[in-house]
N, C-alpha and C positions, 0 to 999 in steps of 0.2 A: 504494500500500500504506500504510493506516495500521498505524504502530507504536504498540501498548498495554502500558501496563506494569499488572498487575492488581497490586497490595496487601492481599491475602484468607486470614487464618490456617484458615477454615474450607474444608477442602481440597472438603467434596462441592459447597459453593458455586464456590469455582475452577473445578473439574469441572464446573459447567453451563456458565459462562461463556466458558470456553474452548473446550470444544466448540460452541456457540450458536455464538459470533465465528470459528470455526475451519472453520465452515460455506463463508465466504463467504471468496474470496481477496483482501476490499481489508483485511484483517486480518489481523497478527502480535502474536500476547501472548505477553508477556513473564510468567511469575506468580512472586512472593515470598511471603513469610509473615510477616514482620513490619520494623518500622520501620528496623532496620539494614543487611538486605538492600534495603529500598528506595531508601537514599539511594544505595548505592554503586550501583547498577543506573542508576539516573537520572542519572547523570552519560554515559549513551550517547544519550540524548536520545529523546524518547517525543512523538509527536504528542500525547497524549491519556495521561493519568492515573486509574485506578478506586480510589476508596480506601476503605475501610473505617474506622470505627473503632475497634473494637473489639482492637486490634493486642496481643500478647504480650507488647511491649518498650513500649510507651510509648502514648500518645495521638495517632489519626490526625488530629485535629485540628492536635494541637501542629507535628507530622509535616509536615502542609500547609503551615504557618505557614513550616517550616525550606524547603523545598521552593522555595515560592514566591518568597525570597528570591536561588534563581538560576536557577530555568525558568518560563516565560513559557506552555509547552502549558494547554489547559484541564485541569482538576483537577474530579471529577465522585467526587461520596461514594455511596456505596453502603452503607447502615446498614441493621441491625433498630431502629435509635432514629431515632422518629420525632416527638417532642417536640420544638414549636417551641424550644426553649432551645437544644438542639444542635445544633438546624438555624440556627439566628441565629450561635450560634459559630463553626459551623463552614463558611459562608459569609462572616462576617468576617475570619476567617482567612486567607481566598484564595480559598476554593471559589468554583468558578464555577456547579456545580450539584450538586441533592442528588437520589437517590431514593433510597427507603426500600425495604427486604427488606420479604416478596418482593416479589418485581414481575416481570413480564413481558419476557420476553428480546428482546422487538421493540419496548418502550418503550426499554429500555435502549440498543439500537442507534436509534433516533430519536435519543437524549439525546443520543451520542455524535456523530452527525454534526452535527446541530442546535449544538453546542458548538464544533465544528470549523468548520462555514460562518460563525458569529458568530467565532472568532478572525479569518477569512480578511479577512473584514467590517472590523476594529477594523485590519489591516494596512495596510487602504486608504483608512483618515481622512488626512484633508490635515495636513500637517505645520505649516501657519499657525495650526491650532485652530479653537476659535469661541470670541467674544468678547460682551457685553453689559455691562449698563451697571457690576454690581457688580463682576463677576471675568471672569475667561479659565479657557479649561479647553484647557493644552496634551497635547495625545490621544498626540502620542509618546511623549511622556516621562511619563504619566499623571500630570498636576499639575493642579490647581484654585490658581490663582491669585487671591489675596482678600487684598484691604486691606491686602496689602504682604508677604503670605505666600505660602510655598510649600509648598502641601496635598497629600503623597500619594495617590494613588485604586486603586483595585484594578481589574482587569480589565472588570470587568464595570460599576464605578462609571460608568467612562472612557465605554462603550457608552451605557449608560444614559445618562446624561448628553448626549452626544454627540447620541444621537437626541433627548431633548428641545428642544436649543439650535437643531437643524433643523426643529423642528415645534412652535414657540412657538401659546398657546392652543388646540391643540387637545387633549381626552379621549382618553384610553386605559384602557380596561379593562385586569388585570393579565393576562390571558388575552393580549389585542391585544398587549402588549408583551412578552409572552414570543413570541408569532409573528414579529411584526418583529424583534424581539433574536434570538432564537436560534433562528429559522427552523424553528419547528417548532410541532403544537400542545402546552400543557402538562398534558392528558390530566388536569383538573382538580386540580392539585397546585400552586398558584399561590405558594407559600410564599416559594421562590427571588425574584422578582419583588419581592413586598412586602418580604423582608429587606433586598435589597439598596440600594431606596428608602429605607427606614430608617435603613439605614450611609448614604446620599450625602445625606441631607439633616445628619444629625449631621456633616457636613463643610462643607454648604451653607450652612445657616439661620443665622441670627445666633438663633433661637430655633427647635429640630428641633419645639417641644411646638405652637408656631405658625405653619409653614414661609405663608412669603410666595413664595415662586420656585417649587419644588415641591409644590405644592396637590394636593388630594384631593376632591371634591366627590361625595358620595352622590347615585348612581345614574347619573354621568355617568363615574368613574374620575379617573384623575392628568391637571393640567396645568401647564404650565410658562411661569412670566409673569415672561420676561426682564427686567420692570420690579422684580420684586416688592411690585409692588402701589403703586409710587409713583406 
């Protein structure tokens, strides 16, 4: 049984969701309505988080940000804003994934599991890390280790990252790395993917505007050259 906690002031949207998830018995939602019911709710523990922005008491972003601070579940936005600025925010925040209203009540349960096999995934990185020549990335404790620092990473940074240091020079489309990362296809909304490269290199690069480690190369996708480039 996955436990849901839904975050949605607009009750006819709850009401789809709920009933949709309420279809299938590997599903228990939980539904709130705004930012103060959420925290105290969450403190019961939720595989899986659906949040909104748009909240009565405060910003679901901000919300995330507090959230994420003491549960580790994926955290999956569900907006009518669909403007890269708030989708960069609020996947820097913590979000592990965005989709944007409307949308399709079987992409959403894709999301959802797809989110959930990618946590399962990140439980079972090796606790030694992986290392190369500039930094370490320890995956438990989600640290980027660099020139004598210790770099917080976010959920999803951790993965990301992770799979690159095991798959040094090879391409990936963002498409390719949303299937392998979060085991599902990303039904051409690639946004998730490219944010989160963007946050991990602003952590990586010694310059994010000319990444040497996490490369890009038109028409072939991202690669990762454990040398960077020495």
């Amino acid at each position: 049984m996955t436990n849901v906690l839904l975050v949605e002031d607009d009750a006819e949207v709850a009401r789809v969701i709920k009933y949709y998830l309420g279809q299938s018995d590997a599903y228990a939602v939980d539904w709130v309505t705004d930012a103060a019911q959420a925290w105290a709710a969450a403190r019961s523990g939720y595989d899986v988080i659906l949040l909104d922005i748009m909240l009565p008491d405060t910003d679901g972003v901000e919300l995330c940000a507090r959230l994420r601070q003491w549960y580790q579940c994926p955290i999956i936005f569900i907006s009518c804003l669909g403007d890269s600025e708030t989708v960069v925010r609020a996947l820097e925040k913590g979000g592990d994934d965005y989709v944007v209203k409307p949308f399709d009540n079987d992409v959403l349960h894709a999301r959802i599991q797809a989110n959930l096999r990618r946590a399962r995934l990140e439980a079972d990185l090796p606790a030694a890390g992986f290392s190369c020549a500039r930094f370490s990335l320890d995956a438990q404790n989600r640290l980027l280790r660099k020139d004598g620092k210790k770099i917080p990473l976010v959920h999803m940074e951790v993965r990301l990252l992770a799979f690159f240091m095991q798959n040094p020079h090879r391409y990936f489309s963002a498409a390719e790395l949303y299937r392998s990362i979060w085991g599902k296809e990303s039904y051409g909304d690639n946004r998730t993917v490219t944010v989160h490269i963007y946050n991990l290199r602003k952590k990586l690069e010694d310059d994010p505007s000319d990444p040497r480690f996490l490369k890009n190369v038109w028409g072939k996708g991202y690669c990762f050259d454990p040398t960077g480039g020495e």
